[in-house]
C-alpha positions as CSV (number, residue, x, y, z in Angstrom):
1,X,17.0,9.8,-28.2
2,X,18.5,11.0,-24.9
3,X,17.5,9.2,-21.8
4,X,17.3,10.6,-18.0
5,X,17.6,8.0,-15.4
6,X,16.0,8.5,-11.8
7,X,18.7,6.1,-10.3
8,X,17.5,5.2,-7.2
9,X,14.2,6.3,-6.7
10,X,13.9,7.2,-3.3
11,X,11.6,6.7,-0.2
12,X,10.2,3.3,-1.0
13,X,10.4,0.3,0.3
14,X,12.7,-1.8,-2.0
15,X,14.6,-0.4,-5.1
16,X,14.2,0.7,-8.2
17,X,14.7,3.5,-11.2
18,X,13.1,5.5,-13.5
19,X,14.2,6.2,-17.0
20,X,12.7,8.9,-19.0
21,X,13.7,9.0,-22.6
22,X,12.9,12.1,-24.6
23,X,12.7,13.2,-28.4
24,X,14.6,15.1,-30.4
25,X,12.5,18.0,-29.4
26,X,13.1,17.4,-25.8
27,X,9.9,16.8,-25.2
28,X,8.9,13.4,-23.3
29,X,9.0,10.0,-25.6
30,X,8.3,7.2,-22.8
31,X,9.1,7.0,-19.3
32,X,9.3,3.7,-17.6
33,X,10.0,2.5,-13.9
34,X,11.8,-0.4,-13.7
35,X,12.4,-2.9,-10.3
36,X,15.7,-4.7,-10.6
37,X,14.7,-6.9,-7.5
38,X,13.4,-10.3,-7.8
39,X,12.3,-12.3,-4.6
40,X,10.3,-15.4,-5.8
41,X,8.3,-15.8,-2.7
42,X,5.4,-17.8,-4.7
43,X,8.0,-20.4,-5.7
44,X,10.0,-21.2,-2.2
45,X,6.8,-21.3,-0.4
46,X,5.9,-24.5,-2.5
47,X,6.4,-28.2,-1.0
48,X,6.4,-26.5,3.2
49,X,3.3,-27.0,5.5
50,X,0.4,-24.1,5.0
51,X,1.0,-24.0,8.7
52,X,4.7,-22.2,7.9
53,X,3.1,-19.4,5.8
54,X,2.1,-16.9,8.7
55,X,5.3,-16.9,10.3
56,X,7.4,-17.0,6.3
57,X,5.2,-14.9,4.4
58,X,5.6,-11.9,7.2
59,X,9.5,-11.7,6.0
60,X,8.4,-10.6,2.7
61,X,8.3,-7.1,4.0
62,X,9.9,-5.5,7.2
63,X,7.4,-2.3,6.6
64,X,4.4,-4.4,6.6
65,X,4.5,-8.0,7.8
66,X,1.6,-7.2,9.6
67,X,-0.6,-7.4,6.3
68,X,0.9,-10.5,5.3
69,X,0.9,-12.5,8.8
70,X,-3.0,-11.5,8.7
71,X,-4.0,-12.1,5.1
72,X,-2.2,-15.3,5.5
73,X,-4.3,-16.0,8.7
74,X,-7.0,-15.6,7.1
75,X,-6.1,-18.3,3.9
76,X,-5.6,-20.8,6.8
77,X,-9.0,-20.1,8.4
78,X,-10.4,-20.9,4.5
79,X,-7.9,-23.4,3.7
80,X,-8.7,-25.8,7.3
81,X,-12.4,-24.9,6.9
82,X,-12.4,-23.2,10.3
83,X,-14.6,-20.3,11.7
84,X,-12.4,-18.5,14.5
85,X,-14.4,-17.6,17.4
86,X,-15.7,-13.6,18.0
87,X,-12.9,-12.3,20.7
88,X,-10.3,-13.8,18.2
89,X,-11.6,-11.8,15.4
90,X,-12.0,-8.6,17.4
91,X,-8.4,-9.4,18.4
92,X,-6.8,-9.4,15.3
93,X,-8.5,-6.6,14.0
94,X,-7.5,-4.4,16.7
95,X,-4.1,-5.9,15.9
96,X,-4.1,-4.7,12.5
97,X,-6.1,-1.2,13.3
98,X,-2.8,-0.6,15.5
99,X,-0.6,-1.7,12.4
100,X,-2.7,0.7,10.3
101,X,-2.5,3.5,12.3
102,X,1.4,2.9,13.0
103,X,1.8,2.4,9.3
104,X,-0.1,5.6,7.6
105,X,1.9,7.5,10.3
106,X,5.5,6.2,8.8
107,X,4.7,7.1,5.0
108,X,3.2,10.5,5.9
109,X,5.8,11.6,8.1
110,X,9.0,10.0,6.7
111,X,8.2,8.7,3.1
112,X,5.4,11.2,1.6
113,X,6.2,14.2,3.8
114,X,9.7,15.7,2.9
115,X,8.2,16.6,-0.5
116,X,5.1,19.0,0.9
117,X,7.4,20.1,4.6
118,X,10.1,21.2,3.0
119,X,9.4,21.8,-0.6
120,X,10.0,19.7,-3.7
121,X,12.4,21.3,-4.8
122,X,14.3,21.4,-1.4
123,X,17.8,20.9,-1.4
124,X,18.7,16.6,-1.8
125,X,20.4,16.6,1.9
126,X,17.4,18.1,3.4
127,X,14.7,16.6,2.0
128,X,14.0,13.5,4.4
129,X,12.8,13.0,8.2
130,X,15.7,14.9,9.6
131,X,15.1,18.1,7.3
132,X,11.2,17.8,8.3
133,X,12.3,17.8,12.4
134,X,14.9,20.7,11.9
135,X,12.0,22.9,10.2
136,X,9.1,21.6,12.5
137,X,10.5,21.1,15.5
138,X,10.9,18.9,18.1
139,X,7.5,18.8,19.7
140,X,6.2,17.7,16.5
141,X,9.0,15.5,15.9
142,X,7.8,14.2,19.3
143,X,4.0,13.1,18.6
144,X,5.4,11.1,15.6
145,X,8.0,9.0,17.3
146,X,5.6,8.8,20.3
147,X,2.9,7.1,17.7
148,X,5.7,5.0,16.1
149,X,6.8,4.0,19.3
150,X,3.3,3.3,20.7
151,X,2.2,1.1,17.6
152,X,5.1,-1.5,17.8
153,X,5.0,-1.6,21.5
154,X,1.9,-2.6,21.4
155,X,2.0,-5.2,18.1
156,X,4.6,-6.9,19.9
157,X,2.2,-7.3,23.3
158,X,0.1,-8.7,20.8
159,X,1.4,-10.3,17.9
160,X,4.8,-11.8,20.0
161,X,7.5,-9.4,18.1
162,X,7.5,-5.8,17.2
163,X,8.1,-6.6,13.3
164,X,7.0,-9.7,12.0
165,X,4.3,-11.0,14.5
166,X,4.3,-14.9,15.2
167,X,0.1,-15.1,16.4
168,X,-1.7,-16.1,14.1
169,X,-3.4,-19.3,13.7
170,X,-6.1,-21.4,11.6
171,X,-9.3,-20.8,13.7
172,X,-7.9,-17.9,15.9
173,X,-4.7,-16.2,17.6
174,X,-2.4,-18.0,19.9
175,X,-3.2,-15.9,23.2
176,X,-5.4,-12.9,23.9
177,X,-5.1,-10.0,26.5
178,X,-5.8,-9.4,29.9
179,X,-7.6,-6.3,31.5
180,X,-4.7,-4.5,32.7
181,X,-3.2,-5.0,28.5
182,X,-6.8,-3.8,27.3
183,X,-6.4,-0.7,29.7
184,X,-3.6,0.0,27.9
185,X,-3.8,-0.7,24.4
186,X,-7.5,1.9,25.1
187,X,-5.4,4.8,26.9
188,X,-2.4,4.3,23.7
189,X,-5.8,4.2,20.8
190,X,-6.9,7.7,22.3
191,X,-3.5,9.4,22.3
192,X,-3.3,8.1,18.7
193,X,-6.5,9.3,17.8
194,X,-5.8,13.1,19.0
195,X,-2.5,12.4,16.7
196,X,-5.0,11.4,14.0
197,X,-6.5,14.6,14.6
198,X,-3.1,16.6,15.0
199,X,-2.0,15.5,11.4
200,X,-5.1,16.0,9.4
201,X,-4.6,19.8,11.1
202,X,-1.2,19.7,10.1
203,X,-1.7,18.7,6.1
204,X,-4.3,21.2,6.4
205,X,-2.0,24.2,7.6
206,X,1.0,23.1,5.4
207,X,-0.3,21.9,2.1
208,X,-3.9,23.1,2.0
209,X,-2.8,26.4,3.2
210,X,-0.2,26.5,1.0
211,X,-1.5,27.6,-2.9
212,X,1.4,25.9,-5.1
213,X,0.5,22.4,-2.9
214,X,-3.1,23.1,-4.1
215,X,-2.5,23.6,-7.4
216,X,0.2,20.6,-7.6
217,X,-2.5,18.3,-6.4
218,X,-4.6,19.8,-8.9
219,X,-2.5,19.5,-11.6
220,X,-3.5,17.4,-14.7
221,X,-0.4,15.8,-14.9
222,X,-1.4,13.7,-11.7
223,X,-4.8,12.5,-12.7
224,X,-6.1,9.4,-13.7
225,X,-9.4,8.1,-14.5
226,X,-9.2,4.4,-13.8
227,X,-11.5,2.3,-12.0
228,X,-11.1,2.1,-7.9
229,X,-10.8,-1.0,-5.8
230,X,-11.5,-1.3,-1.9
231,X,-12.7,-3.6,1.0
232,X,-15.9,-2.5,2.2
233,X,-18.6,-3.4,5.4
234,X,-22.5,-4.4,5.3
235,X,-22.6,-0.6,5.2
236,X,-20.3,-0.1,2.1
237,X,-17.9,1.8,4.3
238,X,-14.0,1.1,4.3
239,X,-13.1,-1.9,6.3
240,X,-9.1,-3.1,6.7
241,X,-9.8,-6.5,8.1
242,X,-12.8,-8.1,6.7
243,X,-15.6,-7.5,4.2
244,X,-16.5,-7.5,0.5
245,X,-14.3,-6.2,-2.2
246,X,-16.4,-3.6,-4.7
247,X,-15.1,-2.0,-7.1
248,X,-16.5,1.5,-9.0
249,X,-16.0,2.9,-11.9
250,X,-14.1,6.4,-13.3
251,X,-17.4,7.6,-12.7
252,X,-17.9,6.4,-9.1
253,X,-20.7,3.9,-10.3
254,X,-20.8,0.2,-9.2
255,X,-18.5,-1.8,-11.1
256,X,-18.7,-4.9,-9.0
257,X,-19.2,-6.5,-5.5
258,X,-17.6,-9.6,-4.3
259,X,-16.5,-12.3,-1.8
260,X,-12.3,-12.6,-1.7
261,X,-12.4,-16.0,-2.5
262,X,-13.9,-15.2,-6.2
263,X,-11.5,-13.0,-7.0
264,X,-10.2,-15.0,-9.9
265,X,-13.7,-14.4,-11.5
266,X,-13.0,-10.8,-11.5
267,X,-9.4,-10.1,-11.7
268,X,-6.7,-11.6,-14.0
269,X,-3.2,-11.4,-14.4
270,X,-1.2,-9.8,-17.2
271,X,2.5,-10.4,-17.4
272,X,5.1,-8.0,-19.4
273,X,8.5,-9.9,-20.4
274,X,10.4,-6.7,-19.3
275,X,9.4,-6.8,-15.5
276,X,9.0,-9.4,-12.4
277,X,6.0,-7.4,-11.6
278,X,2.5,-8.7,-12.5
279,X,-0.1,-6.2,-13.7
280,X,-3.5,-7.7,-12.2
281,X,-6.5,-5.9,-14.4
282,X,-10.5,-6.5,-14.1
283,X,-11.5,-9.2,-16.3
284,X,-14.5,-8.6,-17.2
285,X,-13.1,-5.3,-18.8
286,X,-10.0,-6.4,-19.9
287,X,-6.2,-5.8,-20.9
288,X,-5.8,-2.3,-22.8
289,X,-2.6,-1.9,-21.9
290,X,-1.7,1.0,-19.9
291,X,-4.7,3.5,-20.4
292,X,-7.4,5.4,-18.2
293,X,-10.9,5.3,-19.1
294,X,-14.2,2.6,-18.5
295,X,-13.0,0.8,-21.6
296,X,-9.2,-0.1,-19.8
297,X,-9.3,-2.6,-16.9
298,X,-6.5,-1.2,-15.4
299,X,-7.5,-0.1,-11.5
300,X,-5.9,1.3,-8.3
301,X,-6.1,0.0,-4.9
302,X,-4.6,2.8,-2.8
303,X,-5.9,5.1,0.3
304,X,-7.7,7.4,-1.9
305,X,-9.5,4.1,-3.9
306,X,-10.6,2.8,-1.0
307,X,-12.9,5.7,-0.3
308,X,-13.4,6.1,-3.9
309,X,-14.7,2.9,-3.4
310,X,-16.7,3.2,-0.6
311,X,-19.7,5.3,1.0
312,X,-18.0,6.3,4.0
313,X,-16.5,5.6,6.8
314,X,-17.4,3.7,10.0
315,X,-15.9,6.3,12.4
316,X,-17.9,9.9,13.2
317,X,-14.4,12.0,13.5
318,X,-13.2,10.0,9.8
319,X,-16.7,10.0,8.5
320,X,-16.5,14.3,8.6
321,X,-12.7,14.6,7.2
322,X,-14.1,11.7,4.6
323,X,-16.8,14.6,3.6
324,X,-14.8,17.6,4.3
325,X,-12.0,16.3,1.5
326,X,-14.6,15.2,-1.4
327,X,-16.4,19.1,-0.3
328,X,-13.1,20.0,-0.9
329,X,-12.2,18.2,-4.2
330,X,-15.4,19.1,-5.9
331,X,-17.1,15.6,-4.9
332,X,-16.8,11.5,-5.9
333,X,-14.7,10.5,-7.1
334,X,-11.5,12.2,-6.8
335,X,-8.7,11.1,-9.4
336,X,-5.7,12.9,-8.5
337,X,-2.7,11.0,-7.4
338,X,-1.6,13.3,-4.8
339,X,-5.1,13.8,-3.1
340,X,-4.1,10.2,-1.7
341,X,-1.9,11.6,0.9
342,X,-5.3,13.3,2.3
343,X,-6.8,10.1,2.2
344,X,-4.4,8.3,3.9
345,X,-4.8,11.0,6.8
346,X,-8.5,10.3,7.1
347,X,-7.6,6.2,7.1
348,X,-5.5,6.7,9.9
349,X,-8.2,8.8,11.9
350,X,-10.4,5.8,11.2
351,X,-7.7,2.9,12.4
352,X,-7.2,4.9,15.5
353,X,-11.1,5.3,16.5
354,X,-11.5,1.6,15.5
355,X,-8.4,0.9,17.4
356,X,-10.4,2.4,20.6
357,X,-13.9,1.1,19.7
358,X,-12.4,-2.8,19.4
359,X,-10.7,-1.8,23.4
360,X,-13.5,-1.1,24.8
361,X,-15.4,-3.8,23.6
362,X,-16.5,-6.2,26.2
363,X,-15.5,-9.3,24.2
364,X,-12.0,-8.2,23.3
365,X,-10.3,-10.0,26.7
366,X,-12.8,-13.3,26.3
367,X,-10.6,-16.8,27.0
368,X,-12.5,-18.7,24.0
369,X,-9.4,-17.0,20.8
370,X,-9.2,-20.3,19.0
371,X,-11.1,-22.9,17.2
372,X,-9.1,-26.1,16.3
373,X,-9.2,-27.2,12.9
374,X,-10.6,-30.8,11.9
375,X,-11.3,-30.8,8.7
376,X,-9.2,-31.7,5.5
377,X,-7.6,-28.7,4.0
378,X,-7.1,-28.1,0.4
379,X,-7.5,-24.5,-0.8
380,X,-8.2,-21.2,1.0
381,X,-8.2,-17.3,0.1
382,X,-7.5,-14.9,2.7
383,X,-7.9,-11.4,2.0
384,X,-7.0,-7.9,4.0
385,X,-6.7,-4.0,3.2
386,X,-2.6,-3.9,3.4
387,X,-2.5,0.1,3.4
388,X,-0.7,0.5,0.2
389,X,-3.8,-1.7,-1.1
390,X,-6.0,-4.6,-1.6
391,X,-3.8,-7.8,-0.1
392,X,-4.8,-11.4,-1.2
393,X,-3.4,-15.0,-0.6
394,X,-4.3,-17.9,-2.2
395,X,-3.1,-21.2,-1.2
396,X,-3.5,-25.2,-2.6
397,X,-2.5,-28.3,-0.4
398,X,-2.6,-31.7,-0.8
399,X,-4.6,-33.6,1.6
400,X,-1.5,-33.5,4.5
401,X,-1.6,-29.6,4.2
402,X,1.5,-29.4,2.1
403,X,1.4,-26.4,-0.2
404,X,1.2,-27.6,-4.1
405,X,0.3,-24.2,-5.4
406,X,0.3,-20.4,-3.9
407,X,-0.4,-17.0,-5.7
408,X,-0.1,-13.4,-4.0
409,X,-1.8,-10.5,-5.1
410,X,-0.8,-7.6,-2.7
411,X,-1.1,-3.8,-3.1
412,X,1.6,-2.5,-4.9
413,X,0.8,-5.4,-7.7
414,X,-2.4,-4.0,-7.9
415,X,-1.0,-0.6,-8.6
416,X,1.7,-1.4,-11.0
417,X,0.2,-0.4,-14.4
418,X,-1.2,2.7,-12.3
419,X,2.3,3.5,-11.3
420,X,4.3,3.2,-14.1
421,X,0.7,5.4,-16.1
422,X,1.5,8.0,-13.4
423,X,5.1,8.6,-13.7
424,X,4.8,8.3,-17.4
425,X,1.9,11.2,-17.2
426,X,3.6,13.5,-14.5
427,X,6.8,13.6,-17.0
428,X,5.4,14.2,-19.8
429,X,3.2,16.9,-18.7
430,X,6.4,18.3,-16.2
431,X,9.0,18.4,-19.0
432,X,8.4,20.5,-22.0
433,X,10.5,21.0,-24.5
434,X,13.8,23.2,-24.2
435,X,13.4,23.4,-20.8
436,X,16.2,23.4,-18.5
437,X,15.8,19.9,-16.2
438,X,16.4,20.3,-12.2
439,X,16.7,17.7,-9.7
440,X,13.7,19.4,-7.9
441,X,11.6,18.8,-11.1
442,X,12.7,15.1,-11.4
443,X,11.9,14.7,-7.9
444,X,8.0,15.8,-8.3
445,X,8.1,13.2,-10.8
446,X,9.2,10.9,-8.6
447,X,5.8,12.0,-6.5
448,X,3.9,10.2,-9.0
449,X,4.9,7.2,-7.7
450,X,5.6,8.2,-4.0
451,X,1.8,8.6,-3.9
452,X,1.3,5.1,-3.9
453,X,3.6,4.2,-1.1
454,X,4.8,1.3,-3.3
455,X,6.4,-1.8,-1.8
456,X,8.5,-3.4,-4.3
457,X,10.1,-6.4,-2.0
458,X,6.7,-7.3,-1.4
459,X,5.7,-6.9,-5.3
460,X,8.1,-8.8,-7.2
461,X,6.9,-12.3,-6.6
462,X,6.8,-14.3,-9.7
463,X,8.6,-14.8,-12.6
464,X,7.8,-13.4,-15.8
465,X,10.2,-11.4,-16.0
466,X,13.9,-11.8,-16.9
467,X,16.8,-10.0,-15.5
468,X,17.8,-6.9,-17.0
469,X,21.3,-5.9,-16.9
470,X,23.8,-3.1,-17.9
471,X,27.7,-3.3,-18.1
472,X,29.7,-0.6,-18.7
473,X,33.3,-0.7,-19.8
474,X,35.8,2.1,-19.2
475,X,39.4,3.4,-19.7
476,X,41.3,4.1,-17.2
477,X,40.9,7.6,-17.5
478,X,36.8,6.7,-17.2
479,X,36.3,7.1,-20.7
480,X,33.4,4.4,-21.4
481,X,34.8,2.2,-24.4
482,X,31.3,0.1,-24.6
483,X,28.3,-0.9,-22.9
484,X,27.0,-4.1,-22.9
485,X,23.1,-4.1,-22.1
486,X,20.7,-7.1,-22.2
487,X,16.6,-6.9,-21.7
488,X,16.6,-3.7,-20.9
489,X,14.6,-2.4,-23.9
């Protein structure tokens, strides 16, 4: 059996491989992706004060630490029993609207965007953020940086750093804005909003316009039928910061709806011995292993999900892309992988409108941004739309607010078995047999995954894995002589 390795995969956050074995026919046995990384973040958070997590849970991730300061925020609110006060949770959800918006704009651009601006099968060395500004040009090269430049100036005026925010508290934030900060923060939400605007026009000139893109998207070989998890309002309509989680079906219909603190009554856990990453399913469907269909339990928690998910959006100008792309797509739901970079277009549209709808709101630079805790903690779920999917943290304490037990579900773990189902699907139905295999072919399998904007640091958490290794012995010449492998498969 000969086997193709992927070795790194490329634009992610953390590292990883893929290995594609093949048959004697050369058509496509197995393909696996496989996370060498182990961080343990569940375990070394155990026996410090819930107090810490904020401010230690942030580090998992240098991409997003905005998710993980908030949904860790939020487990302290439960944990202490503490309801924060309205200008503090207007505050930090025009926080995280900023993050969103600042966020979206980085994948698109830098992660996802290489593969549709210059090509997939664009040459290696040109295939990144510095190939997309030599073919683009500098006044588009400008807007973005402008946007990325915007959203950490303004996360550091209000979350105390530009990565990894310190604000955060049980019962609020530690300081709120002024008038002359709100003035700003509202003039920097509508420039990002016409840039919300400027890249929807821009995926619709470049890919939409563009037939092969179309018909990529299209393409069997990057859809899945699994069911679709988001956050949603009163309304059912996507929400980041706060909400119910409700799950739908292949189908689009109503799976379930449900407070974040009973998630455990709806999702469980599966563990594989060959990787640190969990593989969270819907219980009451179960474990079928890594298969589509209403009878699987396996679900995905991206962009696209989320409006899968959902019946709209809260914005007017996100609400008509929202309708323009189903139009588009032949209606709800829409289960092809690379439709979520479209998706993710429309979120950002929506951060930056709700971005300008929490400015101008009148409550936004009240004094009263913290209520202090009294009661006795002992366990608390917090729960937040990280963009690359569903983010939950649940914490235990003893009585003294010591952590004695902590569990972290956050959006790439929710899109694991999708992932690895996805690159497994794209290969086999990319490679046929006999055919001569390009880089530029391996690298539209690697946008299988890419689609998910996957965070691996912050995925690989716990433990049930153990570490895979390969040694390989050569002459001096380079003539291997043996190789030693263990738990690789």
């Amino acid at each position: 059996m000969k086997r193709i390795s992927i070795d790194p995969i490329t634009r992610l956050e953390g590292h990883g491989k893929i290995d594609i074995f093949l048959n004697e026919d050369g058509g496509v046995a197995n393909a696996y992706v496989q996370v060498p990384e182990l961080r343990g973040f569940e375990t070394f958070c155990l026996n410090r004060p819930a107090e810490d997590m904020p401010n230690l849970t942030d580090r998992i991730c240098g991409v997003c630490p905005e998710a993980h300061h908030m949904a860790s925020t939020k487990a302290l609110d439960a944990l202490f029993h503490v309801d924060p006060p309205p200008t503090a949770k207007k505050l930090r959800e025009l926080f995280y609207s900023i993050f969103f918006t600042t966020d979206h704009t980085t994948h698109f651009y830098a992660l996802a965007g290489p593969d549709f601006v210059m090509g997939p099968d664009a040459p290696v060395a040109e295939r990144n953020i510095l190939g997309i500004i030599k073919k683009v040009g500098m006044e588009i090269a400008g807007k973005v940086l402008k946007m990325r430049h915007d959203g950490h100036h303004l996360i550091k005026m209000i979350g105390g750093r530009p990565v990894h925010p310190n604000w955060g508290l049980p019962g609020g934030v530690s300081r709120g804005i002024n008038e002359e900060q709100r003035a700003e923060i509202e003039k920097l939400g509508r420039d990002a909003v016409e840039f919300g605007k400027f890249s929807i026009q821009l995926f619709n000139d470049i890919v939409l316009g563009n037939s092969d893109y179309v018909a990529l998207i299209k393409n069997d070989a990057f859809v899945h039928k699994t069911y679709n998890m988001g956050t949603v309002d009163k309304n059912n309509h996507v929400n980041f910061y706060d909400g119910m989680i409700r799950v739908v079906g292949p189908d689009g219909t109503e799976h379930a709806k449900y407070h974040p603190k009973d998630y455990q009554d709806y999702v469980a856990e599966h563990v594989e011995p060959w990787s640190y990453l969990k593989f969270p399913y819907l219980k009451k469907v179960g474990w079928k292993g890594f298969e589509d269909g209403t009878e699987s339990g396996v679900y995905k928690a991206t962009p696209l999900s989320r409006l899968n998910a959902a019946d709209g959006m809260a914005t007017p100008l996100a609400q008509t892309e929202y309708e323009r792309m189903y139009d588009t797509l032949g209606g709800k739901p829409v289960n092809h992988t690379l439709a979520t970079h479209w998706a993710r277009l429309v979120e950002l549209l929506y951060a930056a409108e709700r971005w300008v709808e929490l400015a101008t709101d009148p409550e936004i630079t009240g004094k009263e941004f913290r209520v202090l805790p009294t009661e006795t903690p002992d366990e608390g779920v917090g729960e937040v739309e990280a963009p690359r999917g569903t983010l939950t943290h649940h914490y235990w304490t003893d009585e003294r607010g010591i952590l004695t037990q902590v569990n972290l579900i956050v959006g790439t773990t929710n899109n694991n078995a999708p992932i690895h189902m996805s690159v497994n699907k794209a290969a086999e139905g990319l490679i046929q047999p006999g055919a001569k295999i390009k880089e530029g072919l391996l690298n539209t399998i690697e946008m299988a995954y890419r689609a998910y904007d996957p965070c691996m640091a912050c995925a690989t958490h716990s433990l049930p894995g153990q570490m895979p290794m390969e040694v390989i012995i050569r002459a001096p010449d380079g003539e291997v002589i043996d190789r030693l492998t263990q738990n690789l498969g």
